[in-house]
One Martini backbone bead per residue (centre of mass of N, CA, C, O) as a GRO file, in nm:
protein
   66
    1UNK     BB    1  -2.735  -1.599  -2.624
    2UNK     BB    2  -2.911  -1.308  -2.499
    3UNK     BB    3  -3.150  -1.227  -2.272
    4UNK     BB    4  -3.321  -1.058  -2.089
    5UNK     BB    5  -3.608  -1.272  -2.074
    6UNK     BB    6  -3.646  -1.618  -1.907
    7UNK     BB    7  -3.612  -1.921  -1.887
    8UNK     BB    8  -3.531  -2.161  -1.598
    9UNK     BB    9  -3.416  -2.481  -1.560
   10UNK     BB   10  -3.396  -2.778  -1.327
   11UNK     BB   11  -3.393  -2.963  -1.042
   12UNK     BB   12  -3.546  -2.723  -0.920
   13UNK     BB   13  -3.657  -2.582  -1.142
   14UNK     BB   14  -3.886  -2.295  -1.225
   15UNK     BB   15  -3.821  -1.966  -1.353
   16UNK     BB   16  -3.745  -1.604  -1.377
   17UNK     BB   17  -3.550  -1.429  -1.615
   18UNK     BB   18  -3.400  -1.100  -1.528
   19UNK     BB   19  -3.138  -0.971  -1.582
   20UNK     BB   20  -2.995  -1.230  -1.419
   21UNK     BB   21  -3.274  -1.229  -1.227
   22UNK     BB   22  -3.504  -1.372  -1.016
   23UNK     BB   23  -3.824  -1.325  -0.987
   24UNK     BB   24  -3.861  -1.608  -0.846
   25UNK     BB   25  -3.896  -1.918  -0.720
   26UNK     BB   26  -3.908  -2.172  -0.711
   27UNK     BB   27  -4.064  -2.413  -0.976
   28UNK     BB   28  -4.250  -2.703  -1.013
   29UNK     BB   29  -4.374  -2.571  -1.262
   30UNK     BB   30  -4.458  -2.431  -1.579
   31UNK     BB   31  -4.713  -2.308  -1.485
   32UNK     BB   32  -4.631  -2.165  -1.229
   33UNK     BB   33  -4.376  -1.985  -1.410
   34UNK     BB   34  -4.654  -1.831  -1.624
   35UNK     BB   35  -4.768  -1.674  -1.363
   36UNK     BB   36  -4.536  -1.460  -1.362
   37UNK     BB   37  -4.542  -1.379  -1.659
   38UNK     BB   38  -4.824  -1.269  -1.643
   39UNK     BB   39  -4.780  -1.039  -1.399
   40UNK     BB   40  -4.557  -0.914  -1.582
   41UNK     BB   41  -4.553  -0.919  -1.883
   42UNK     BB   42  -4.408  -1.138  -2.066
   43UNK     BB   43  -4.213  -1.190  -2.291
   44UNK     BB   44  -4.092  -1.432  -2.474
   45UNK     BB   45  -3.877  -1.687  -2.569
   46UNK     BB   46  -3.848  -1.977  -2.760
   47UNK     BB   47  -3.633  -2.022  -2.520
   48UNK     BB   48  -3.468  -2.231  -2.238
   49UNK     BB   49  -3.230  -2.278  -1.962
   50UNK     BB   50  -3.069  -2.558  -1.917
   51UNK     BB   51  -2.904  -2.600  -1.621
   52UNK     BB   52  -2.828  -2.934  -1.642
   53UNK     BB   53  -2.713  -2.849  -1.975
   54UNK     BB   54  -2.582  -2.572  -2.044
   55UNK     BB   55  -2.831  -2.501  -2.238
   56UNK     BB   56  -3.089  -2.403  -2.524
   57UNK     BB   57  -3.401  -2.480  -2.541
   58UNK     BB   58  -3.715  -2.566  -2.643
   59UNK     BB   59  -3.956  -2.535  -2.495
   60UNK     BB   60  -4.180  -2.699  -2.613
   61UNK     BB   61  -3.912  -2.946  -2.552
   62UNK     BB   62  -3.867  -2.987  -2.230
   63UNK     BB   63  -4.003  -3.268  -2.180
   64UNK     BB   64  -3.729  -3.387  -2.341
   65UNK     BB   65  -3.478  -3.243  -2.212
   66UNK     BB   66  -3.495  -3.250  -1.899
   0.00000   0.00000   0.00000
């Protein structure tokens, strides 16, 4: 797969990636990082880049993947 812009989680926390480089400083909650998406008005896919895990999660059940 392969995202413009995406979340993407680690036990670093939460980011928001755009073009391979991230947006913005971890955030501690993915409500942090959903502030940062909503600033730059972005439209997301549903999936997540779980960075601790190496592989693509759906967002909705990231609770369950991190």
């Amino acid at each position: 797969m392969n995202h413009k812009t995406h979340l993407s989680y680690s036990e670093r926390g939460w980011t928001v990636i755009h073009q391979g480089s991230p947006l913005c400083d971890y955030k501690k909650t993915l409500g942090e990082a959903m502030q940062v998406v909503a600033h730059y008005k972005i439209t997301l896919p549903e999936v997540t880049w779980n960075g601790d895990r190496g592989e693509w999660v759906t967002t909705s059940t990231i609770e369950v993947t991190a």
